[in-house]
C-alpha angles and dihedrals in degrees: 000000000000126000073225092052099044077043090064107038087056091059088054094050098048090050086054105045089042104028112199110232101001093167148123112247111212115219092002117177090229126036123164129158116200132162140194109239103195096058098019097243111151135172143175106218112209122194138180120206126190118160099347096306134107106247105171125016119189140154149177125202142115134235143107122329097262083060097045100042089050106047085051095048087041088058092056109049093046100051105102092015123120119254088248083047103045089046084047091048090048086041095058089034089056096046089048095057085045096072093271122124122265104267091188122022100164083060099051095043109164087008079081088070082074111062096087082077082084096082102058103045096191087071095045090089084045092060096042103044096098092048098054097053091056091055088051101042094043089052079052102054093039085054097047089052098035098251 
């Protein structure tokens, strides 16, 4: 295995074992909860939007490592980005878990950590779940307030 590899693993681990802003956010603009039936991964997404940026990210939830990690890197990178920023950012995320190359890894940073997931498409979902409810929950908000 790789120095990279074994790089990356540990990023995930650590994502899972100290999970970054695992919190309810009270009054959040956005609140969704989903889960993934198959594998029992389930979240509530929290987000907070002001001025068309996201200002506060936080979630709850259980589930395997891949979930969790995710949902908790995904928490990170979005905090302080635009709403077109942050859909472009879960958008590249999500065609890059999908077998395409990486368009942005700068972007992506530690998401790249990630991509191994490929390999094994049953975890794919788990990876993206998180994602997805932000997508959805951000179309939902941005219909709510005409957006």
């Amino acid at each position: 295995m790789s120095d990279l590899e074994d790089l990356y693993k540990e990023v995930i681990l650590d994502h899972y074992r100290t999970p970054r802003n695992r919190a309810k956010i009270e009054g959040a603009d956005v609140h969704l909860h989903r889960d993934n039936p198959l594998c029992g991964d389930e979240i509530d997404l929290y987000v907070d939007i002001e001025d068309g940026r996201v200002t506060n990210v936080g979630f709850e939830g259980r589930g395997c490592s891949i979930s969790q990690a995710s949902v908790s890197m995904m928490t990170e990178k979005l905090k302080g980005l635009s709403i077109a920023e942050a859909e472009e950012l879960a958008n590249t995320f999500k065609s890059m878990m999908q077998g395409e190359d990486a368009k942005d890894e700068d972007a992506l940073g530690d998401l790249l950590a990630l991509q191994g997931v490929q390999k094994y498409p049953v975890r794919i979902k788990c990876a993206l779940l998180g994602w997805n409810t932000f997508l959805e929950g951000v179309k939902i908000h941005n219909e709510k307030h005409g957006s």
